[in-house]
Every structure is written in structure tokens, then in C-alpha cells.
C-alpha positions as CSV (number, residue, x, y, z in Angstrom):
1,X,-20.4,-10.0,-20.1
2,X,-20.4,-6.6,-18.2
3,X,-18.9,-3.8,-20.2
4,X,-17.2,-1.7,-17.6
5,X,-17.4,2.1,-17.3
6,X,-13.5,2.5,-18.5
7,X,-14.2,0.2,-21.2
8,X,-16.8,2.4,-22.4
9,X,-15.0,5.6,-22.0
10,X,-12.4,3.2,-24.4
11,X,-14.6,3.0,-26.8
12,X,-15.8,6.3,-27.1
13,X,-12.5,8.4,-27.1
14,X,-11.8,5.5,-29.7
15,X,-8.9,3.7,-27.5
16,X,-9.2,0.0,-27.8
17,X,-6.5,-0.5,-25.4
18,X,-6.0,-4.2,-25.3
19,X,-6.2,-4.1,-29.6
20,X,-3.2,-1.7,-29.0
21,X,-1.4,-3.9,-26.6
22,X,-1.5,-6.1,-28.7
23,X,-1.0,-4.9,-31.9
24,X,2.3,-3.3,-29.6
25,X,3.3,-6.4,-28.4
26,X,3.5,-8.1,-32.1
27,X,5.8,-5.5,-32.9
28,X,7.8,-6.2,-29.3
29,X,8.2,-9.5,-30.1
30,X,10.8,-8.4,-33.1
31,X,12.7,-6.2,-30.0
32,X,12.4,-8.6,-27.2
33,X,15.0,-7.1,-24.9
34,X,13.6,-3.4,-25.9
35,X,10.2,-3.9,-25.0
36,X,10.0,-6.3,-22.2
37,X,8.2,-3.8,-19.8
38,X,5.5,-4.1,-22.7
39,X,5.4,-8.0,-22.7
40,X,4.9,-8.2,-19.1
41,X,2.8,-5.2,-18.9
42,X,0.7,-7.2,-21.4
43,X,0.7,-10.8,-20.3
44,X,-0.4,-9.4,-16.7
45,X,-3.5,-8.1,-18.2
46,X,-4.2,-10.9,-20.0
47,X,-4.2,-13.5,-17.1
48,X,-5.9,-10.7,-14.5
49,X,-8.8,-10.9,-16.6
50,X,-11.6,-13.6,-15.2
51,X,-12.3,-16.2,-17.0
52,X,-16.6,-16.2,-18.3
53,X,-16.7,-19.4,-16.6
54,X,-15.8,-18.0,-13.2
55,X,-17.7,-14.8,-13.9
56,X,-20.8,-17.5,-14.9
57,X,-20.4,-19.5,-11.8
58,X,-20.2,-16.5,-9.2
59,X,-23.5,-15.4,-11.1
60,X,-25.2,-18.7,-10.9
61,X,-24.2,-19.3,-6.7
62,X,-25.5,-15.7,-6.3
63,X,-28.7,-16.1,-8.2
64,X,-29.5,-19.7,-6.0
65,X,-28.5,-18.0,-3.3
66,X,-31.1,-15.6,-3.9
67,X,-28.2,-12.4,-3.3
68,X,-28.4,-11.4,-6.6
69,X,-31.2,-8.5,-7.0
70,X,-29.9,-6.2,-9.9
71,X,-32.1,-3.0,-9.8
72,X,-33.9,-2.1,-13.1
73,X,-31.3,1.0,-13.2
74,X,-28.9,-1.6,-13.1
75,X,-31.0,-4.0,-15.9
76,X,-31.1,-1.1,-18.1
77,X,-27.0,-0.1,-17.8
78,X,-26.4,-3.8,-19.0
79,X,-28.7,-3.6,-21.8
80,X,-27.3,0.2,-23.1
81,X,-24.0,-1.5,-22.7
82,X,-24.6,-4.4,-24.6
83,X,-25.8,-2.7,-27.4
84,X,-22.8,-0.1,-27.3
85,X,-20.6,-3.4,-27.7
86,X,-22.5,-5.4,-30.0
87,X,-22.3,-2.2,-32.8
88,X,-18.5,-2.4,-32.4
89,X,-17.9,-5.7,-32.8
């Protein structure tokens, strides 16, 4: 999975946003009516984020498709990211 740019910046400044929202939303649940801006703020996050099965199909239909050329630039930003997010996990 591609770690974006934002995500990275996340990391770095030490703001794991989604942990947060999280973590935010368990503590909204006790205040439902206070905090419903953060429920749905949350939830719409949650469900705009793709699914790895969609991301993996797109990928496959563009690799047999022969439209998917990533640039060793863009080989080498994967890996650097990869490694960024397996040391945090």
C-alpha cells in the first residue's frame, strides 16, 4: 500500500491522525449529542478510504493493460516509504 506524502509528514511531526480520531471518537461515544460533528467527521473517513482489493484490482487491469510504467524515481519513493512505515508499525 502507498504511503502518501501527508501521511508521511503524519508521521514525522508525530500526528497519527486517524489513531487520534479514533482514540476521540471512543471518548465521543460517552457524549453522543456533544460530539456528533466528530462521529461523522470520522465515519466519512473511514468509508472514503479504498478498499486494498479495489486498490489491487485497479493495479492488476493497469499492469495487463501494460499502462502501468512506474519510473525507478517512483520504485525507489515506494520502497523509502515502505520502510518509513514498516519501523512504525
Amino acid at each position: 500500500m502507498r504511503i502518501s506524502d501527508i501521511e508521511i509528514k503524519k508521521i514525522q511531526s508525530g500526528h497519527y491522525a486517524i489513531v487520534n480520531d479514533i482514540a476521540d471518537l471512543g471518548a465521543a461515544l460517552k457524549n453522543r449529542e456533544e460530539n456528533a460533528d466528530l462521529i461523522q467527521h470520522v465515519t466519512a473517513e473511514v468509508i472514503a478510504m479504498p478498499d486494498r482489493e479495489e486498490l489491487i484490482a485497479d493495479l492488476r487491469t493497469r499492469i495487463e493493460a501494460g499502462a502501468y510504467n512506474p519510473s525507478g524515481d517512483e520504485i525507489a519513493d515506494a520502497m523509502i516509504r515502505r520502510s518509513i512505515a514498516d519501523r512504525i508499525s
